[in-house]
N, C-alpha and C positions, 0 to 999 in steps of 0.2 A: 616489476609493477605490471597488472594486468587488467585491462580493463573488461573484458571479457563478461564477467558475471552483473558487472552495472548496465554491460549495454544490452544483456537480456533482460535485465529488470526495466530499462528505457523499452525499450522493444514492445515488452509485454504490457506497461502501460498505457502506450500508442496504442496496440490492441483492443486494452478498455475506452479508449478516449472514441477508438471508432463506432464499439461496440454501440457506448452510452449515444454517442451522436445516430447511428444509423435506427438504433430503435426506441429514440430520446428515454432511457434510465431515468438518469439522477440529473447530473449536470446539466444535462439538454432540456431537462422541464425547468430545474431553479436552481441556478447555478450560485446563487448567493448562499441558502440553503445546503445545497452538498458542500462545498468551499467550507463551511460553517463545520459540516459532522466530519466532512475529510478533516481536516486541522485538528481535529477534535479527537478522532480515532488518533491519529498519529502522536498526539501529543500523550495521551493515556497511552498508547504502548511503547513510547520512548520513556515515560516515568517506569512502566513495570520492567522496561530493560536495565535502565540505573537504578533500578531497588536490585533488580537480577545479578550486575552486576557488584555492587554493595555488599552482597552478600554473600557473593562468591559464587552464585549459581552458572550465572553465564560468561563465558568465554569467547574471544576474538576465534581462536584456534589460527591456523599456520596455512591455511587453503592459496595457493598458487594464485587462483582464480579473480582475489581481491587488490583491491587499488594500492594498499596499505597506508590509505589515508585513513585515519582516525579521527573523529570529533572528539572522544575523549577516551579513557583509557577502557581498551575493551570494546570500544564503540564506533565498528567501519560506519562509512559514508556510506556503502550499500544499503546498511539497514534500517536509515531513512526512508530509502527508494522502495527496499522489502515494504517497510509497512505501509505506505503510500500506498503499494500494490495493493496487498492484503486489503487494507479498508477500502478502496476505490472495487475490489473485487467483490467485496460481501456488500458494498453499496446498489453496484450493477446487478448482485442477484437477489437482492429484494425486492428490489424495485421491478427487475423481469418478472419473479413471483406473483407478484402485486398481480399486474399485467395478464398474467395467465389466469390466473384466477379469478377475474374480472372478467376475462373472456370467457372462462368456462360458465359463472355464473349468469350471466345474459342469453 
């Protein structure tokens, strides 16, 4: 058992958590609001993973690197944390977008 590949997804979360606070994104402006579309995102791409796996598409695979804890068959505890990442990352660059181009147009 390794826990290795959750504690870069802990890692790189902390990352966004700084990221969003040092130049208030998402969370830092409405944190009820982001909490709202995180949950949200996560929840739609943990349904397309149990359709994924349903149908045979996606697979655990045998990677060293994971906990080999399972939520359910096919389905590590990392790739809760993954998608977390994932939406909390495409949250953080909208939002900086946003930002930029607000700036450029003033």
């Amino acid at each position: 058992m390794s826990f290795l590949y959750l504690a870069a997804l802990l890692v790189s979360l902390f990352g966004m958590v700084v990221l969003d606070r040092r130049y208030r994104l998402f969370f830092a402006k409405d944190a009820r609001r982001a909490g709202i579309v995180l949950a949200v995102g996560i929840l739609f791409f943990l349904a397309w993973d149990v359709a994924g796996i349903g149908l045979g598409i996606f697979f655990r695979g045998g990677s060293p690197l994971l906990t080999g804890i399972v939520l359910a068959p096919e389905l590590p505890l990392e790739e809760v944390f993954f998608l977390a990442l994932l939406c909390y990352v495409t949250m953080n660059a909208f939002a900086a977008a946003r930002i930029l181009l607000e700036r450029r147009r003033a």
